[in-house]
C-alpha positions in Angstrom: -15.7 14.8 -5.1 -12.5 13.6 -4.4 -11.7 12.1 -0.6 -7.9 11.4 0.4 -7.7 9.4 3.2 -4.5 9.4 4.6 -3.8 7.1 7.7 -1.5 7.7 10.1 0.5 5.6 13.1 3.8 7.7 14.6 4.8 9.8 11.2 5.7 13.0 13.0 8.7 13.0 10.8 6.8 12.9 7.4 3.4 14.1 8.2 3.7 17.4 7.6 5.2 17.4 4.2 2.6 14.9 3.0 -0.3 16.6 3.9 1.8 19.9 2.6 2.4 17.9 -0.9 -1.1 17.7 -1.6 -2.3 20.8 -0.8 0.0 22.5 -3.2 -1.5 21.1 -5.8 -3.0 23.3 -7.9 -7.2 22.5 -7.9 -10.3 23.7 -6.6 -10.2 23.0 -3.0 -13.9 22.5 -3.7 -13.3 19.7 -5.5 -11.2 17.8 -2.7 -11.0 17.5 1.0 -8.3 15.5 3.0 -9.1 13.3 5.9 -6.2 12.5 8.5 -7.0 9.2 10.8 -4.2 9.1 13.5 -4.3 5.3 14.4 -3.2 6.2 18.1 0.3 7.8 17.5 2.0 8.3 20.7 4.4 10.9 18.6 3.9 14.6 17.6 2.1 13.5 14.7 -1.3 15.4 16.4 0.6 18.4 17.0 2.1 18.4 12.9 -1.2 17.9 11.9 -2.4 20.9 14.0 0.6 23.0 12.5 -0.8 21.8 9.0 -4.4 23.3 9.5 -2.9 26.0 10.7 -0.2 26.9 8.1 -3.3 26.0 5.7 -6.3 27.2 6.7 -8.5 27.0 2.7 -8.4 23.7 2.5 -10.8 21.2 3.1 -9.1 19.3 6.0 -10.7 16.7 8.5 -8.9 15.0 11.8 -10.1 11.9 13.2 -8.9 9.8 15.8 -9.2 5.7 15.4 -8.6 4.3 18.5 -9.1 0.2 16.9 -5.2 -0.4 16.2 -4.6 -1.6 12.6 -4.4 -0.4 9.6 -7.2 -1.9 8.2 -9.6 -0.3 10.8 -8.0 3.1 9.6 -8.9 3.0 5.9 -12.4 1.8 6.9 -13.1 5.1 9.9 -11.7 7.1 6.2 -14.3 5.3 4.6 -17.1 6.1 7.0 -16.3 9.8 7.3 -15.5 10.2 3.8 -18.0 12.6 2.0 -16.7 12.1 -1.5 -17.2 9.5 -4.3 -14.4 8.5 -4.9 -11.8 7.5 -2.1 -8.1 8.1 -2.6 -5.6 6.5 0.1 -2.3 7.9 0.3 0.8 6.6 3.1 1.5 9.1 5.8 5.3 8.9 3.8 4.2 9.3 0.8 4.1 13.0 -1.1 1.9 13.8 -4.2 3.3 15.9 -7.1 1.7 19.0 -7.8 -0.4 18.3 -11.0 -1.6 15.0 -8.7 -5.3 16.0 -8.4 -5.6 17.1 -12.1 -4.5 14.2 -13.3 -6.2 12.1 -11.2 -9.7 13.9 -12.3 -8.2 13.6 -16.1 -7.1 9.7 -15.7 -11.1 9.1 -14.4 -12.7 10.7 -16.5 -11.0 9.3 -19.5 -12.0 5.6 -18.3 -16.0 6.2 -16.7 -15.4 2.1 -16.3 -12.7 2.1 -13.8 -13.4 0.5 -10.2 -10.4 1.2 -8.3 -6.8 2.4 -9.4 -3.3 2.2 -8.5 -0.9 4.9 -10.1 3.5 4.8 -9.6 5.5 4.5 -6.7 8.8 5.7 -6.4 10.8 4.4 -3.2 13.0 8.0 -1.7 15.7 5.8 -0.3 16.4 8.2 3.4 20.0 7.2 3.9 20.7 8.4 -0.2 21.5 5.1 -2.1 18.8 1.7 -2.8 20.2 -1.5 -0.6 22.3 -3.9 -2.7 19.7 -6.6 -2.6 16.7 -4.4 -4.8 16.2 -6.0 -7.9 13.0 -6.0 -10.0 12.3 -9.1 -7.9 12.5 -7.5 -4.7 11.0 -3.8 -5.6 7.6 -4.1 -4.1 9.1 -5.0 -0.4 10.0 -1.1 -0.6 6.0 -0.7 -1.5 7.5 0.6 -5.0 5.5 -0.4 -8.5 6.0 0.9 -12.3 3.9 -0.8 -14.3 5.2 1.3 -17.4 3.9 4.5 -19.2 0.3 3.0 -20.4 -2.5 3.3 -19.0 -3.6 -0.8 -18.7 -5.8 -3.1 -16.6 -4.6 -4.6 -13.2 -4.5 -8.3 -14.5 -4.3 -11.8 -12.5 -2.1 -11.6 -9.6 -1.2 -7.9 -10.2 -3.2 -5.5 -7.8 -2.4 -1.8 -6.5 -0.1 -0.6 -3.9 -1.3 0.7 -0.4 0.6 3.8 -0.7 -1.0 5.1 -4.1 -4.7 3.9 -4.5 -8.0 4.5 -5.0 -11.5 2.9 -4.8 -14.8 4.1 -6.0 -17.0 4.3 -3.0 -20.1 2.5 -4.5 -17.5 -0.6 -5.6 -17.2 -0.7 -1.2 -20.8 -1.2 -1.1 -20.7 -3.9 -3.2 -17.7 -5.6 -2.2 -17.4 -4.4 1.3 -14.4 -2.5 3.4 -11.3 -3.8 4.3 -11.0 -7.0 6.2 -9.7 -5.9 9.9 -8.1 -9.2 10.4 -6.0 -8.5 7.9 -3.2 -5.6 7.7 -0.9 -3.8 9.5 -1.1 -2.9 13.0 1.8 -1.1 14.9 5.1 -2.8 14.2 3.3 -6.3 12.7 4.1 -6.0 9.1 1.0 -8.7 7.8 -0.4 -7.5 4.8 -3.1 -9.1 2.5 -5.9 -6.3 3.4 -4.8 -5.0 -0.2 -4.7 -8.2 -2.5 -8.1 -9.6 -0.6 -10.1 -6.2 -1.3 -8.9 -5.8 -4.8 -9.5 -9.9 -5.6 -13.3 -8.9 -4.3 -13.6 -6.2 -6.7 -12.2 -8.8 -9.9 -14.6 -11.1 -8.9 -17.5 -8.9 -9.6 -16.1 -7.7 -13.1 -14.8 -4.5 -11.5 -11.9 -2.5 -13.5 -9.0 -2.0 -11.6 -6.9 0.3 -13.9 -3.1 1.6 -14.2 -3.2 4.9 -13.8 0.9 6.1 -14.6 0.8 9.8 -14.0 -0.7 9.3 -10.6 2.2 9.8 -9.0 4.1 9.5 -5.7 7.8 9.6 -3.8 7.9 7.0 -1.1 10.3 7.8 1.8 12.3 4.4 2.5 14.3 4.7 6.0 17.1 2.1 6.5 15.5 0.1 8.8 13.0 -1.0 6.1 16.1 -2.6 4.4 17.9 -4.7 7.1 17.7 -8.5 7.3 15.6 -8.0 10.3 12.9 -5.9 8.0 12.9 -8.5 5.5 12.0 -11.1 8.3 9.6 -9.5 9.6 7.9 -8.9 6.3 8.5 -12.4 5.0 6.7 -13.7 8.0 3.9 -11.0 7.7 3.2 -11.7 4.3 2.8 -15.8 4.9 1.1 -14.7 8.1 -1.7 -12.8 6.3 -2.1 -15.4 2.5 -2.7 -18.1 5.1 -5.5 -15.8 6.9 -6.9 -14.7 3.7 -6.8 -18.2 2.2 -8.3 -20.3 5.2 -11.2 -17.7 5.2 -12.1 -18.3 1.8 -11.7 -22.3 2.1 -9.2 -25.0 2.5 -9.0 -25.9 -1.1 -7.8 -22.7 -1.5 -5.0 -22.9 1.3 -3.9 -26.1 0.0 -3.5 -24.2 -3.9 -1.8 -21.4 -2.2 0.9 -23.7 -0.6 1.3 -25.2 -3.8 1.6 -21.7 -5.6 4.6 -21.2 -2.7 6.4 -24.8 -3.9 6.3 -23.1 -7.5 7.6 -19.7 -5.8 10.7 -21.8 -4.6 11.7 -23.2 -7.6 11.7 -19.8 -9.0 13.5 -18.4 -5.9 16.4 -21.4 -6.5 17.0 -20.5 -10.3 17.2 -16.7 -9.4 19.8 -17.0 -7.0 22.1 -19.8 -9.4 21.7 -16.3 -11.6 22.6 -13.7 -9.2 25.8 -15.6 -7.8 27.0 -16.2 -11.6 26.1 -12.0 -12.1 28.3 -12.0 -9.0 25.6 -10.6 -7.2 24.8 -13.0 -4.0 23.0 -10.7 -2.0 20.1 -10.2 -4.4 19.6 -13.5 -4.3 20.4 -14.5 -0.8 17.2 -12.0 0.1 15.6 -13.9 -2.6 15.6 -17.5 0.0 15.4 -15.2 3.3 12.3 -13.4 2.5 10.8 -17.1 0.6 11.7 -18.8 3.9 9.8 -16.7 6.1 7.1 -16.5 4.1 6.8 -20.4 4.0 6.9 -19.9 8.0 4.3 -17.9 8.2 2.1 -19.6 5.6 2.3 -23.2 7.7 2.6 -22.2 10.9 1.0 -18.7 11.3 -0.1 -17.9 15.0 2.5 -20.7 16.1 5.0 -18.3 15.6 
């Protein structure tokens, strides 16, 4: 059975329509049943989800309340409540096409091997128009990933988006749930929860495969493409790799700051190419987002 664990902190605005996206799909609600863990909205997010079991009363729908702030804790209360075996998480902005589930059931059974998943993201840009800074460089700051039309292995340093993924539940009880220092928690945008789970999975041999029809839209409001976002993020991002890395050893922290010299150098070229494209602002995002990672990375809770 199939269990969607959708996670949810102040979406009034989108909750609805994601919870409406999936069950629109056209499969056995037999087969499926959706579990909504509101990580302490102060919104009307409660009251949308009561509107959604009402409007919607055959399918399999489950509300919990986390009161443990964070992200992280979310996915792992999902996890606990979750009666299925295989565990589908899905962003409270995020809306599923309608042959979602089919192909989902299709894609699995195809590969028996598979671990985990990740399928396509497709940023919904709210004010109409992407920002003038995206670039292939820059398209996973708007949680966005195309990996192409073939179905293929997550390889190396690739690994699947939050907003589109899946885990099979007895992979967890090997590897364990998702690291609660790690992750998003109110406005904090660290990160890492993702990358550290999946890199736990590749370490056992588990198959973490591309799944392209697995599809979902991705609302993007305009605050998640101001400087300010990109900041924050930056920062996040160094906050958590210097988390993650510490906790595995201090070899690996060291390798990691070395990894983020290399990411410079490949920061400087891009911009030299974006200003001759005539294109500065791709590449002046390029060194804003770099810097604040490197902040976060060597100074972390200094900050």
């Amino acid at each position: 059975m199939l269990s969607l664990i959708i996670c949810t902190y102040n979406r009034d605005k989108y909750i609805y329509s994601c919870l409406k996206s999936i069950a629109e799909n056209n499969y056995d609600p037999e087969n499926y049943e959706v579990l909504l863990i509101n990580n302490n909205s102060t919104d009307k997010t409660e009251a949308e989800c009561r509107r959604f079991q009402q409007d919607y009363p055959d399918i399999p729908y489950k509300y919990f309340m986390e009161t443990n702030q964070g992200l992280s804790h979310a996915r792992n209360r999902g996890i606990k409540e979750a009666n299925g075996d295989i565990l589908v998480f899905l962003d409270d902005d995020a809306f599923v096409g309608k042959e979602y589930l089919k192909n989902l059931q299709e894609n699995i059974e195809k590969h028996p091997d598979w671990a985990a998943f990740g399928g396509k993201i497709t940023p919904v840009f709210e004010n109409g128009k992407p920002p003038k800074w995206l670039s292939k460089w820059t398209y996973s700051w708007v949680s966005a990933i195309d990996m192409g039309k073939d179905v293929r292995l997550f390889e190396g340093e690739k690994y699947p988006t939050g907003a589109n993924m899946g885990i099979l539940k007895k992979t967890l009880e090997k590897v364990g749930n998702f690291n609660v220092k790690l992750g998003r928690s109110k406005k904090n945008l660290m990160g890492g929860e993702e990358k550290d789970i999946f890199n736990r999975i590749k370490n056992i041999g588990g198959k973490i495969y591309w799944f392209p029809n697995i599809k979902v839209q991705h609302v993007i409001p305009e605050n998640r493409t101001t400087d300010s976002y990109i900041i924050r993020l930056g920062l996040g991002v160094g906050m958590s790799e210097r988390l993650r890395t510490l906790a595995i050893s201090r070899v690996k922290y060291l390798n990691r700051i070395f990894f983020e010299a290399l990411k410079w150098s490949a920061s400087m070229v891009l911009f030299a190419f974006y200003l001759l494209k005539l294109q500065p602002q791709k590449g002046s995002k390029l060194l804003l987002f770099r810097w604040n990672v490197t902040k976060g990375l060597l100074l972390g809770e200094q900050l």
